[in-house]
TIMI-352826 format. One record per residue (C-alpha): chain; residue in one letter; z, x, y; residue number from 0. Coordinates in pm, 1 decimal. Layout:
# residues N
<node><mol>A</mol><type>A</type><pz>Z</pz><px>X</px><py>Y</py><seq>NUM</seq></node>
...
//
This chain:
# residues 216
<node><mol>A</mol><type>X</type><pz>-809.1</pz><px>-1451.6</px><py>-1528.2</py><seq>0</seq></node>
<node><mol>A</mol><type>X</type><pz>-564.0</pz><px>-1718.2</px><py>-1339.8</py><seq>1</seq></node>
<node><mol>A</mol><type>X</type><pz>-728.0</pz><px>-2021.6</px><py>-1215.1</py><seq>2</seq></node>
<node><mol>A</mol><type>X</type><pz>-623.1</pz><px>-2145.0</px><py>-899.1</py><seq>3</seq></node>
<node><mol>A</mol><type>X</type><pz>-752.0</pz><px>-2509.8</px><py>-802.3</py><seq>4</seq></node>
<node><mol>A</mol><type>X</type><pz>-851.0</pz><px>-2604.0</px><py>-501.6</py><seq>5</seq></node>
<node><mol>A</mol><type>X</type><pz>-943.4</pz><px>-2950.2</px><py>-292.6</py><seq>6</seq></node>
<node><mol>A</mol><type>X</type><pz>-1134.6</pz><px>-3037.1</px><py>-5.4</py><seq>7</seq></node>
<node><mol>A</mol><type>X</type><pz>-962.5</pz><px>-2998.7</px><py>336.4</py><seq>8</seq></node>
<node><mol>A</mol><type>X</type><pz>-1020.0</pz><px>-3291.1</px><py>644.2</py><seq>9</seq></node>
<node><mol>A</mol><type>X</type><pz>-756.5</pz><px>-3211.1</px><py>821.1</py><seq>10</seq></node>
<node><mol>A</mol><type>X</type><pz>-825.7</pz><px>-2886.5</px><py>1091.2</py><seq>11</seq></node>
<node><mol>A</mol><type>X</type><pz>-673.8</pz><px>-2752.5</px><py>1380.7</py><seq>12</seq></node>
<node><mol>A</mol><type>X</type><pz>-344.7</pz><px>-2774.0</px><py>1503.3</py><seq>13</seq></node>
<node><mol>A</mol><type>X</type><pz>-364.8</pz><px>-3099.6</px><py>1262.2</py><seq>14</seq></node>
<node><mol>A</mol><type>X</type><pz>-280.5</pz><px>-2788.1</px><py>951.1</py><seq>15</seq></node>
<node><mol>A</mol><type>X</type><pz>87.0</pz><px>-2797.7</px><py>1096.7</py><seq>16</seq></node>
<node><mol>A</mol><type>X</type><pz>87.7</pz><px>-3145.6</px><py>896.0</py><seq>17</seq></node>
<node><mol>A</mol><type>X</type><pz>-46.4</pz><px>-3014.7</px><py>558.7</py><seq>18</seq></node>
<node><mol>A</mol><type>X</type><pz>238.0</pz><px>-2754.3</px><py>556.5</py><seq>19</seq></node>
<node><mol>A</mol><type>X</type><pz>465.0</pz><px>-3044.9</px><py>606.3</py><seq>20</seq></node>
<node><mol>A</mol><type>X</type><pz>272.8</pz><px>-3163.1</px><py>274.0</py><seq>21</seq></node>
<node><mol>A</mol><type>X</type><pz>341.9</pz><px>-2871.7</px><py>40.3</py><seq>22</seq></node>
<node><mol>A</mol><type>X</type><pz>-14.4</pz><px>-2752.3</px><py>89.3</py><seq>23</seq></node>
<node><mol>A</mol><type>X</type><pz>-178.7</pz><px>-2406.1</px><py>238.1</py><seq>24</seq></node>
<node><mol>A</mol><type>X</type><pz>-472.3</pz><px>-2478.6</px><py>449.4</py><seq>25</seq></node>
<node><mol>A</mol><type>X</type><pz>-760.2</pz><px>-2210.6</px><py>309.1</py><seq>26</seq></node>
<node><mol>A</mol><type>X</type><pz>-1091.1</pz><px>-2141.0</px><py>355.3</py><seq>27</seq></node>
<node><mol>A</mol><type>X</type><pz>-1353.5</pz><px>-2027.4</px><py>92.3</py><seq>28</seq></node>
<node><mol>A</mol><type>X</type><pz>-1665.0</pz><px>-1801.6</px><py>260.3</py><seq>29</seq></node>
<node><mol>A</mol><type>X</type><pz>-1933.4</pz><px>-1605.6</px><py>136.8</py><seq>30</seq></node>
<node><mol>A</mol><type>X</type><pz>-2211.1</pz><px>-1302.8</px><py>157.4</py><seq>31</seq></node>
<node><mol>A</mol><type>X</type><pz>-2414.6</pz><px>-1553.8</px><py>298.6</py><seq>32</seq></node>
<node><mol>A</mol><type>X</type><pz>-2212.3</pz><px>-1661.3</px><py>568.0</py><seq>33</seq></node>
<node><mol>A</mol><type>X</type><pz>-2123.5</pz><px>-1983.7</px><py>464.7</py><seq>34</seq></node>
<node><mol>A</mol><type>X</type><pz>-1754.6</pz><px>-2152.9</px><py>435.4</py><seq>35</seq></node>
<node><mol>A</mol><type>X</type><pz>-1587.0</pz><px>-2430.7</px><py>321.3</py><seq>36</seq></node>
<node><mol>A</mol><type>X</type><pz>-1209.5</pz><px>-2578.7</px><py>400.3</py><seq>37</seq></node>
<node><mol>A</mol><type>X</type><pz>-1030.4</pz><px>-2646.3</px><py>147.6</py><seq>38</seq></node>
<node><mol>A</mol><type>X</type><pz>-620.9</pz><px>-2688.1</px><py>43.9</py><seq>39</seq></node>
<node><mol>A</mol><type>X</type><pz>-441.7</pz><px>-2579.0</px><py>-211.7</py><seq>40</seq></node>
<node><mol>A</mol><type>X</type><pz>-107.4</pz><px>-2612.8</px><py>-332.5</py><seq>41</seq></node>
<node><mol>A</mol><type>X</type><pz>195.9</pz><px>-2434.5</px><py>-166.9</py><seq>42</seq></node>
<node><mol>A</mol><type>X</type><pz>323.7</pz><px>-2336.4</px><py>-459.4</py><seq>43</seq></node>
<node><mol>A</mol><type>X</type><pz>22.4</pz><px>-2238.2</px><py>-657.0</py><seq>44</seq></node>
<node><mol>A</mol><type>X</type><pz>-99.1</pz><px>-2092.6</px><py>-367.1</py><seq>45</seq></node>
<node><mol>A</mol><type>X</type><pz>234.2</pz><px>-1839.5</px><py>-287.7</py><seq>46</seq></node>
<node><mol>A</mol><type>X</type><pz>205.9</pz><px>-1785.5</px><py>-661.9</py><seq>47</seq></node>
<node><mol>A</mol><type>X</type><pz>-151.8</pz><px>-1652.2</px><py>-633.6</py><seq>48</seq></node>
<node><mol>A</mol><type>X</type><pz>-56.7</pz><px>-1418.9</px><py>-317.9</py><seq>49</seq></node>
<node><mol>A</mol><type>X</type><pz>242.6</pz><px>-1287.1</px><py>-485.2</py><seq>50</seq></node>
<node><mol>A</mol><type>X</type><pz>53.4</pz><px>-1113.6</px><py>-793.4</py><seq>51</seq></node>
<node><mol>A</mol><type>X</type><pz>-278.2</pz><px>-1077.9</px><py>-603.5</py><seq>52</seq></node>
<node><mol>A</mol><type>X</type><pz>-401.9</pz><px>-729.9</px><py>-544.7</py><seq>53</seq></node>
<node><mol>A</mol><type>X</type><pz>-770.3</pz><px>-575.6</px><py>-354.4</py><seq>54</seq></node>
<node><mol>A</mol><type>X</type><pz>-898.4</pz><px>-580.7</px><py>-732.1</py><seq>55</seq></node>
<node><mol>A</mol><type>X</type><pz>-727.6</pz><px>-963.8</px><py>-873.2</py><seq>56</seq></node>
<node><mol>A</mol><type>X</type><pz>-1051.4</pz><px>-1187.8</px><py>-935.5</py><seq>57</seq></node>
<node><mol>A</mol><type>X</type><pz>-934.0</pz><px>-1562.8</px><py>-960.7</py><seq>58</seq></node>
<node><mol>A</mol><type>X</type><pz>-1117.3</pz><px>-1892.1</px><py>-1097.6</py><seq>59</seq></node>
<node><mol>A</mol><type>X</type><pz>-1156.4</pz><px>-2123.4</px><py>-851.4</py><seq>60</seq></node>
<node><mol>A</mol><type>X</type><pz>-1212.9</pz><px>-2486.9</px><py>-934.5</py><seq>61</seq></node>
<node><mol>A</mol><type>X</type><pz>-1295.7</pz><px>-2791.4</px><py>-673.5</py><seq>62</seq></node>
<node><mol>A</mol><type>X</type><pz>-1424.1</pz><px>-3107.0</px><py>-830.5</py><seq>63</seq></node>
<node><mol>A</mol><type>X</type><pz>-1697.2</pz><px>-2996.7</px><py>-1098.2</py><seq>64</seq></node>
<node><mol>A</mol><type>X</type><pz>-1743.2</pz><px>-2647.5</px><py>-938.0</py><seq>65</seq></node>
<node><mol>A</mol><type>X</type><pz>-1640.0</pz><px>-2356.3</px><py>-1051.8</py><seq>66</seq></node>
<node><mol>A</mol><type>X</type><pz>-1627.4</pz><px>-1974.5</px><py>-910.1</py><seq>67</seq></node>
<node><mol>A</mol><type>X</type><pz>-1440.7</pz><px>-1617.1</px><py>-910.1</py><seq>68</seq></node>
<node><mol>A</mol><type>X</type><pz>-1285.2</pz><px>-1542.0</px><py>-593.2</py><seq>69</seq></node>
<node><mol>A</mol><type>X</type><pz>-1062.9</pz><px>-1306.1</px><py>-426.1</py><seq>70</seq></node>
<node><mol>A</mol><type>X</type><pz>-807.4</pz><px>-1307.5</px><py>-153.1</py><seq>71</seq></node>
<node><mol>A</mol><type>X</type><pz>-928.6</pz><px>-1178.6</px><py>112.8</py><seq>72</seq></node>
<node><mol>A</mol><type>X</type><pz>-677.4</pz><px>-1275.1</px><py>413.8</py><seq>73</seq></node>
<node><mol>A</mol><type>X</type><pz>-336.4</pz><px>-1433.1</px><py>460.0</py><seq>74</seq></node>
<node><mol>A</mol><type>X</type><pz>-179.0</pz><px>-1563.5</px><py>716.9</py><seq>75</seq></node>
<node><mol>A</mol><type>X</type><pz>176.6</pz><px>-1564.1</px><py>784.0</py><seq>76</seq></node>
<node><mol>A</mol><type>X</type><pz>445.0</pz><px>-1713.7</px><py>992.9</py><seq>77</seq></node>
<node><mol>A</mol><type>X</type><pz>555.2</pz><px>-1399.8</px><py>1150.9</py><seq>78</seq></node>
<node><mol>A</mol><type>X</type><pz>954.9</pz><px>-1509.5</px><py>1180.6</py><seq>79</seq></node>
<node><mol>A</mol><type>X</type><pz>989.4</pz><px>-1674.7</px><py>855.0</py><seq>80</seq></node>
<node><mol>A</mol><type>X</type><pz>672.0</pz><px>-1553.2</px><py>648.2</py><seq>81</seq></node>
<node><mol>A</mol><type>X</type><pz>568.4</pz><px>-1870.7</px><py>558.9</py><seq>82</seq></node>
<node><mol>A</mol><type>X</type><pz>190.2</pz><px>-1878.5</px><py>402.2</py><seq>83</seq></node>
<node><mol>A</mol><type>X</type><pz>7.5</pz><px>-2059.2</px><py>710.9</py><seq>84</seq></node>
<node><mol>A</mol><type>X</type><pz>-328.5</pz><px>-1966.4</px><py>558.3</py><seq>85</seq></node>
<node><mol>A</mol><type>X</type><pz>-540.0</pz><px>-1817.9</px><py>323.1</py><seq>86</seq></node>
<node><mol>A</mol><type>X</type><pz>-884.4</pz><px>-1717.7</px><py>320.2</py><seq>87</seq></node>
<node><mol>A</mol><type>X</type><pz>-1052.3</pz><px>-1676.2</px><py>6.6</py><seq>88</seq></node>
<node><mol>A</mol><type>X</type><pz>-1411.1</pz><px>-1512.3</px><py>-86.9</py><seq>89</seq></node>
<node><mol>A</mol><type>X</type><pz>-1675.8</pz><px>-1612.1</px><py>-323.0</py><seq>90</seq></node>
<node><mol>A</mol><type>X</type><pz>-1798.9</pz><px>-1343.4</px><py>-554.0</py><seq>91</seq></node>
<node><mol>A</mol><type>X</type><pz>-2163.9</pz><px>-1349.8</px><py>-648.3</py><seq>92</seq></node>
<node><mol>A</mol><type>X</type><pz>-2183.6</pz><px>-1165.2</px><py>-1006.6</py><seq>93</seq></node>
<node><mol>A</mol><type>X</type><pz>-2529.7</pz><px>-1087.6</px><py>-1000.3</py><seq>94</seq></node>
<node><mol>A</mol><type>X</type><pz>-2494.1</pz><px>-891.6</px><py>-685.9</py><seq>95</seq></node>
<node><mol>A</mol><type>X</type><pz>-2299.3</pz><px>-544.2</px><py>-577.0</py><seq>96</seq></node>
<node><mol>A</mol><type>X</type><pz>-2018.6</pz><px>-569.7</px><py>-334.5</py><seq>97</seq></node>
<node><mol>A</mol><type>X</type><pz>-1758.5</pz><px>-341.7</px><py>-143.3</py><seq>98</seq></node>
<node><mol>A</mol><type>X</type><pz>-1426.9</pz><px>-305.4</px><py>-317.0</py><seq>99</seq></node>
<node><mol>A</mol><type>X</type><pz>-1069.7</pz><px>-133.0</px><py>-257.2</py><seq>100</seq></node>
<node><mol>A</mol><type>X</type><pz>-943.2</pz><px>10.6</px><py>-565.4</py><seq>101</seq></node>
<node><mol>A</mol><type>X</type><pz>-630.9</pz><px>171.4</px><py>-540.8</py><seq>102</seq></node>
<node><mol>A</mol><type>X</type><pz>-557.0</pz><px>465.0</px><py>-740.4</py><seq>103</seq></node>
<node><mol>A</mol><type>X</type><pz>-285.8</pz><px>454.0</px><py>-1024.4</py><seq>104</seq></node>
<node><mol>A</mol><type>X</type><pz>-60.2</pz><px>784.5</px><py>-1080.1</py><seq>105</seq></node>
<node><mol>A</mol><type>X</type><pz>-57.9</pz><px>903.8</px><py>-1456.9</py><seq>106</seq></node>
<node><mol>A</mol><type>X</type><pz>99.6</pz><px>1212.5</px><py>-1602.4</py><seq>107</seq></node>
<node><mol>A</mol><type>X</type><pz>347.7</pz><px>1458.4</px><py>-1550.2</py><seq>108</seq></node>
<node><mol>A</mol><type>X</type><pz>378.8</pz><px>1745.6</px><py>-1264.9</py><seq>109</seq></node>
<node><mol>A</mol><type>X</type><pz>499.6</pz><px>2088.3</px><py>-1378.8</py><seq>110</seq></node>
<node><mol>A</mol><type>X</type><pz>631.6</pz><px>2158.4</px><py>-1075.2</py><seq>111</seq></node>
<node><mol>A</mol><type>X</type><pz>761.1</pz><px>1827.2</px><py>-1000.1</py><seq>112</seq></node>
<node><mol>A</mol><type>X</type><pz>961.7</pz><px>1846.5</px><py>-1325.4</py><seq>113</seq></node>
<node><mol>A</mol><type>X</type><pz>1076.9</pz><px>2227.9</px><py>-1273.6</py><seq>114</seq></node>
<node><mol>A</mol><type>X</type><pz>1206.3</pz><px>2134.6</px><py>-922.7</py><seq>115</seq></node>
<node><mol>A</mol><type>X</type><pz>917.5</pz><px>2367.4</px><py>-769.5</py><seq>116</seq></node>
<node><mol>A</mol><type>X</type><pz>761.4</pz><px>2133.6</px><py>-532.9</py><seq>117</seq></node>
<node><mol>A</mol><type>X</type><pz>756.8</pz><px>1736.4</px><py>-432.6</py><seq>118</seq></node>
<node><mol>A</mol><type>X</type><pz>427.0</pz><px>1517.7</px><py>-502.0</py><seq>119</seq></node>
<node><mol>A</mol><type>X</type><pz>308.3</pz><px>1357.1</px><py>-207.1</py><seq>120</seq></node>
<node><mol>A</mol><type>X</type><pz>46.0</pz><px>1034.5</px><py>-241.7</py><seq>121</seq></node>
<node><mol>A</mol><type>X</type><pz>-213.4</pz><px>1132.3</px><py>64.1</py><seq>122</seq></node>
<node><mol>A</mol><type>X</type><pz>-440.9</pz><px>874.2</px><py>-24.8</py><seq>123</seq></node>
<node><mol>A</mol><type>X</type><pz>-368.1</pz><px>528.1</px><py>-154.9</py><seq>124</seq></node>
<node><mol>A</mol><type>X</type><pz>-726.2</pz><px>396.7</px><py>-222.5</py><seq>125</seq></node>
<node><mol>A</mol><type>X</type><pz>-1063.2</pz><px>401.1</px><py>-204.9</py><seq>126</seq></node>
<node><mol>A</mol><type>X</type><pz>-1343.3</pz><px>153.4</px><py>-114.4</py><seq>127</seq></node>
<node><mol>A</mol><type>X</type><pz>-1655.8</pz><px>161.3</px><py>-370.2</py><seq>128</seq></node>
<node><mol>A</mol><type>X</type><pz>-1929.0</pz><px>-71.7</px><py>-446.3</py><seq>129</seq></node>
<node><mol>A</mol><type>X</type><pz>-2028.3</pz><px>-196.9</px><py>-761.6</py><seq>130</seq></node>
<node><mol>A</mol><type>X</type><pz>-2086.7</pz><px>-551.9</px><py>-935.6</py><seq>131</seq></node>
<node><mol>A</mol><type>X</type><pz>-1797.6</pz><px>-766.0</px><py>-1045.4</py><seq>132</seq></node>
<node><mol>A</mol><type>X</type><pz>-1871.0</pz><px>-696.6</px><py>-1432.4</py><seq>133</seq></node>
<node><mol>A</mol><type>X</type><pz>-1821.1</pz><px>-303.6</px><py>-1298.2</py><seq>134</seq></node>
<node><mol>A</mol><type>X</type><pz>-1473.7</pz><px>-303.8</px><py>-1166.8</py><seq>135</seq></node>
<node><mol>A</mol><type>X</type><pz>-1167.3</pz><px>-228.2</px><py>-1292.4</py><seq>136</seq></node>
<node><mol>A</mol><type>X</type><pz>-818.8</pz><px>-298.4</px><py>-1145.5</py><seq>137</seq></node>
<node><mol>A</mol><type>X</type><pz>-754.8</pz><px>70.4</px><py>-1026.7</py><seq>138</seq></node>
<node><mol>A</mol><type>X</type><pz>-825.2</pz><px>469.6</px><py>-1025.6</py><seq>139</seq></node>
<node><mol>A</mol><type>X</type><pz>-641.5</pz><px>716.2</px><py>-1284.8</py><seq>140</seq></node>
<node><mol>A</mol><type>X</type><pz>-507.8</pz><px>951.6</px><py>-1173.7</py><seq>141</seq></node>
<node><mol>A</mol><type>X</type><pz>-375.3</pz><px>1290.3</px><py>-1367.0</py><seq>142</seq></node>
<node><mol>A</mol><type>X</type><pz>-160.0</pz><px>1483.9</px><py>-1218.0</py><seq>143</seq></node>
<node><mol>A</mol><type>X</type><pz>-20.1</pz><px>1686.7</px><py>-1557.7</py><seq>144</seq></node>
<node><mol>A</mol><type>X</type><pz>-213.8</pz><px>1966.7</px><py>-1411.8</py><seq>145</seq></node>
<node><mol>A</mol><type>X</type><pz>-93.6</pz><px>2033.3</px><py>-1139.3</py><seq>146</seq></node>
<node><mol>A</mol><type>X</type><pz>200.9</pz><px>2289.6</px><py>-1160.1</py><seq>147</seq></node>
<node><mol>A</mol><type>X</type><pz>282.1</pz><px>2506.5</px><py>-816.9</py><seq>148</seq></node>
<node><mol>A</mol><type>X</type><pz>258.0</pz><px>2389.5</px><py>-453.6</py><seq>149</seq></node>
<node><mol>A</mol><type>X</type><pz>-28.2</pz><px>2396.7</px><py>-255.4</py><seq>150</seq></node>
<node><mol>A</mol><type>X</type><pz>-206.9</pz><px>2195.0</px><py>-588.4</py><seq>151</seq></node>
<node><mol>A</mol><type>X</type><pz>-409.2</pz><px>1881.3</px><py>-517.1</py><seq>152</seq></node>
<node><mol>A</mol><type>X</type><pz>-660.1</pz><px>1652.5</px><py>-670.5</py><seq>153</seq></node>
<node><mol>A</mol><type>X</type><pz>-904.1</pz><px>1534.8</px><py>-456.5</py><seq>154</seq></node>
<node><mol>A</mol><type>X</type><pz>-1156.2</pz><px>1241.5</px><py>-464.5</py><seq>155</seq></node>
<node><mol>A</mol><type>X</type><pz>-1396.5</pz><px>1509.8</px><py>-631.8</py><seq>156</seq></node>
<node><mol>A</mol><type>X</type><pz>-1196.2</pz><px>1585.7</px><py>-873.7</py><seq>157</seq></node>
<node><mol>A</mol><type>X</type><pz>-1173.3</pz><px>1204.9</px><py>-1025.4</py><seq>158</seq></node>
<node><mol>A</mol><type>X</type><pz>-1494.7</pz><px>1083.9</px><py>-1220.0</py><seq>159</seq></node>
<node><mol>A</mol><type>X</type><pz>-1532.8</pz><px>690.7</px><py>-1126.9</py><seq>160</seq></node>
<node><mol>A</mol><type>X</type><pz>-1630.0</pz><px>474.6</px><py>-1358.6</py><seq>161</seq></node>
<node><mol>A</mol><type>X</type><pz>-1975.0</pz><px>366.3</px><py>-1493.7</py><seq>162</seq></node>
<node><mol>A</mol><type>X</type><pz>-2145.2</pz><px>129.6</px><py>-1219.4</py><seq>163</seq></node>
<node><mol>A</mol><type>X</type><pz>-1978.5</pz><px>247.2</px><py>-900.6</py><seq>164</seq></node>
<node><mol>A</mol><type>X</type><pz>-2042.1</pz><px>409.0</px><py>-606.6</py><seq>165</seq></node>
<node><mol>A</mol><type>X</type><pz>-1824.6</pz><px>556.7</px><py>-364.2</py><seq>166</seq></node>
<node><mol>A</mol><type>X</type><pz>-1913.6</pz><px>410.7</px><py>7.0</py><seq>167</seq></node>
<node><mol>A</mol><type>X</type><pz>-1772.6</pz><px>678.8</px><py>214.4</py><seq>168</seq></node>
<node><mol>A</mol><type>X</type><pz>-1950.5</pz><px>1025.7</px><py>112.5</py><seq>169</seq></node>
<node><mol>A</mol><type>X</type><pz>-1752.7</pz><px>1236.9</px><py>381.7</py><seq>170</seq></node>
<node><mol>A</mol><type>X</type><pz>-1412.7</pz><px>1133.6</px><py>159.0</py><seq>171</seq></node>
<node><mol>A</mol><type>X</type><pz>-1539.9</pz><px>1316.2</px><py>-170.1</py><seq>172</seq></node>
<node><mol>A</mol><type>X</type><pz>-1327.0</pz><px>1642.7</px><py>-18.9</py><seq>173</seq></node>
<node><mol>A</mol><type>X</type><pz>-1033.3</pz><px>1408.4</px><py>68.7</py><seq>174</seq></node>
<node><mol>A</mol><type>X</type><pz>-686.3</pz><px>1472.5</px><py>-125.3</py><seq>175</seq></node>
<node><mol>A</mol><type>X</type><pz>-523.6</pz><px>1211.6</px><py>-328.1</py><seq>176</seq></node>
<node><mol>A</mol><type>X</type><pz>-217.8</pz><px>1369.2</px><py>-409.7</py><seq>177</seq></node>
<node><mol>A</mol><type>X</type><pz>-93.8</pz><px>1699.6</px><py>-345.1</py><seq>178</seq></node>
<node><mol>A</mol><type>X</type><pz>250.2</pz><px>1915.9</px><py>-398.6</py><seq>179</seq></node>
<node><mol>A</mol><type>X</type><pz>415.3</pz><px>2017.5</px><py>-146.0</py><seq>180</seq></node>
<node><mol>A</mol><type>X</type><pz>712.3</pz><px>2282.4</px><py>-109.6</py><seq>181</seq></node>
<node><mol>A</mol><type>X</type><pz>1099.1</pz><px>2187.1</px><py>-153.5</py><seq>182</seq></node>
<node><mol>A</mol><type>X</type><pz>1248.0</pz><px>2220.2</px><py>191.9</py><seq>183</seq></node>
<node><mol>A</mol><type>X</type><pz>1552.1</pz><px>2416.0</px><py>121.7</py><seq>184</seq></node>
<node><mol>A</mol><type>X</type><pz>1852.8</pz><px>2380.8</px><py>426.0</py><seq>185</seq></node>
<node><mol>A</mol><type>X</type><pz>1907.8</pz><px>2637.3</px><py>560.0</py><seq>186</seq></node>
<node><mol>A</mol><type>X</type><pz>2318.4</pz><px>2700.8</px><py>609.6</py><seq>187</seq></node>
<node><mol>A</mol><type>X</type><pz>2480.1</pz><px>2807.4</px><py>897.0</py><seq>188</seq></node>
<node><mol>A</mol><type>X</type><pz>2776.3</pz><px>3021.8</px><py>902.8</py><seq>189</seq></node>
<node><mol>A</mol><type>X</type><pz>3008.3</pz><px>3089.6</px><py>1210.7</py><seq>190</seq></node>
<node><mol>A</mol><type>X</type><pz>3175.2</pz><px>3388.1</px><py>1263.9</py><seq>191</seq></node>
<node><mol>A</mol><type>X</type><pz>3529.6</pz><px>3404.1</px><py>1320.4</py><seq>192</seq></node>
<node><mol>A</mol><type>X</type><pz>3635.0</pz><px>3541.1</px><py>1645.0</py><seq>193</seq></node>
<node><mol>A</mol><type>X</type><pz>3786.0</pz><px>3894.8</px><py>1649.8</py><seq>194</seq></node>
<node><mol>A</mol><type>X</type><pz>4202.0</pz><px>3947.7</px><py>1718.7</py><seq>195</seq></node>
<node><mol>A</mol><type>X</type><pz>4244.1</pz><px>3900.1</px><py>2035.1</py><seq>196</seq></node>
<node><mol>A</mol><type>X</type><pz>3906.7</pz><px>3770.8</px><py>2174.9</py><seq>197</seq></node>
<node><mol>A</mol><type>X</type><pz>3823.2</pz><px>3408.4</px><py>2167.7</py><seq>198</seq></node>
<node><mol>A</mol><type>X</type><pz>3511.3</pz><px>3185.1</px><py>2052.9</py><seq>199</seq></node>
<node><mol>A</mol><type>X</type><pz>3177.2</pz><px>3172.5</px><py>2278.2</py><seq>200</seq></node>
<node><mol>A</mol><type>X</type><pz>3234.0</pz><px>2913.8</px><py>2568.5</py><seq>201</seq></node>
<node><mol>A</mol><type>X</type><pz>3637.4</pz><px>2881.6</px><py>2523.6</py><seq>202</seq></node>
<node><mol>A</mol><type>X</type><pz>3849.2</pz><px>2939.8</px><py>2816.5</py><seq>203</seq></node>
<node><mol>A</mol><type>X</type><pz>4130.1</pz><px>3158.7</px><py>2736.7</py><seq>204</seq></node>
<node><mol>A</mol><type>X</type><pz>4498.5</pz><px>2958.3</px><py>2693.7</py><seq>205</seq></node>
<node><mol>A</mol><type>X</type><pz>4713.1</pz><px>3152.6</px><py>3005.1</py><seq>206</seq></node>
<node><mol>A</mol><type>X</type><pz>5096.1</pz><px>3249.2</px><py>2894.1</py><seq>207</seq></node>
<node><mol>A</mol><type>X</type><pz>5368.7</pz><px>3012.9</px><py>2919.9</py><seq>208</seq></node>
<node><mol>A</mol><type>X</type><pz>5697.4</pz><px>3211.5</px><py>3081.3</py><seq>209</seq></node>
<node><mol>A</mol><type>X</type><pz>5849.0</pz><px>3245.8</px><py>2778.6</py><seq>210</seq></node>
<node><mol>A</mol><type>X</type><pz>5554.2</pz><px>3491.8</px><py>2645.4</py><seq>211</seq></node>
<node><mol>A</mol><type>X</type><pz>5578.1</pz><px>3635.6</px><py>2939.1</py><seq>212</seq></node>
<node><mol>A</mol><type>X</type><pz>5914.6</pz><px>3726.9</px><py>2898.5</py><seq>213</seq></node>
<node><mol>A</mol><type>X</type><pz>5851.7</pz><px>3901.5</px><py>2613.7</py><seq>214</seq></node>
<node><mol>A</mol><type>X</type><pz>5572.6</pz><px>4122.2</px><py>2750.9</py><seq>215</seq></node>
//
């Protein structure tokens, strides 16, 4: 688990402008129960921390003699140059269940994917569940070995999820995950040449020059 540290923030508002100017991030830490605290970090810890961060990375977050696992929950960024203006952290309670996205992870190989039969097509990249932090697990397997002629899928019912979670959306236990799909095949088009004497569709016949007609 990285740890990420993290220092009390004074400065608010349009004032933030100035941290950046700094090297630091402007964040926020908040909680189930509503509460929050401002707090900095450093820029480069902090774009660090949001480059390997996924729905499932827990960090260790330390301010003065406190210590706590967190997520990232939000960032903000500068929409021309993608600058981190902002990032808003939350505090995990371990006793207690919360709402996670875990994304699925791929494993195996298709049949007809390696026999050139049909093309695998992720339908579904994740799914939220709820469970308690010593309960989750950085993603989903996925096997898709079995699946060997179009028309195939494996569905949310057809995964088992782990010991200690629960999946918050019941109506998405028929949902598809993956599925194969048919190799579109192009179709080619071949144009008849015109007959002696005739000419193509939509071409204006060339009229004689003298000479040809001459000769007639």
């Amino acid at each position: 688990m990285e740890t990420i540290t993290l220092e009390k923030r004074t400065v608010l508002g349009k004032k933030n402008r100035d941290l950046l100017a700094q090297g630091f991030i402007p964040a926020v830490i908040y909680n189930a129960k509503g509460e929050s605290t401002n707090v900095q970090v450093d820029a480069s810890a902090g774009k660090k921390l949001v480059k390997v961060a996924t729905s499932t990375t827990i960090f260790e977050a330390k301010q003065d003699d406190k210590s706590s696992k967190v997520l990232i929950k939000d960032v903000d960024l500068n929409p021309v140059t993608d600058v981190i203006r902002h990032i808003s952290f939350f505090e995990i309670d371990e006793n207690k269940e919360m709402v996670f996205s875990i994304p699925f992870e791929i494993i195996g190989i298709s049949p007809a994917v390696k026999n050139n039969l049909g093309i695998l097509v992720k339908v579904l990249a994740d799914i939220d569940v709820r469970c308690k932090l010593a309960d989750l697990v950085p993603s989903i397997t996925v096997d898709i070995s079995s699946l060997d002629h179009p028309g195939q899928i494996v569905g949310v019912h057809d995964i088992k999820l782990p010991e200690g979670m629960e999946l918050m959306n019941k109506d998405l236990e028929q949902a598809t995950i993956v599925t194969i799909t048919e190799i579109q095949k192009e179709e080619e088009v071949v144009v008849a040449a015109p007959v002696e004497g005739e000419t193509a569709e939509g071409e204006t016949p060339a009229e004689a020059t003298p000479e040809e007609e001459k000769e007639k």
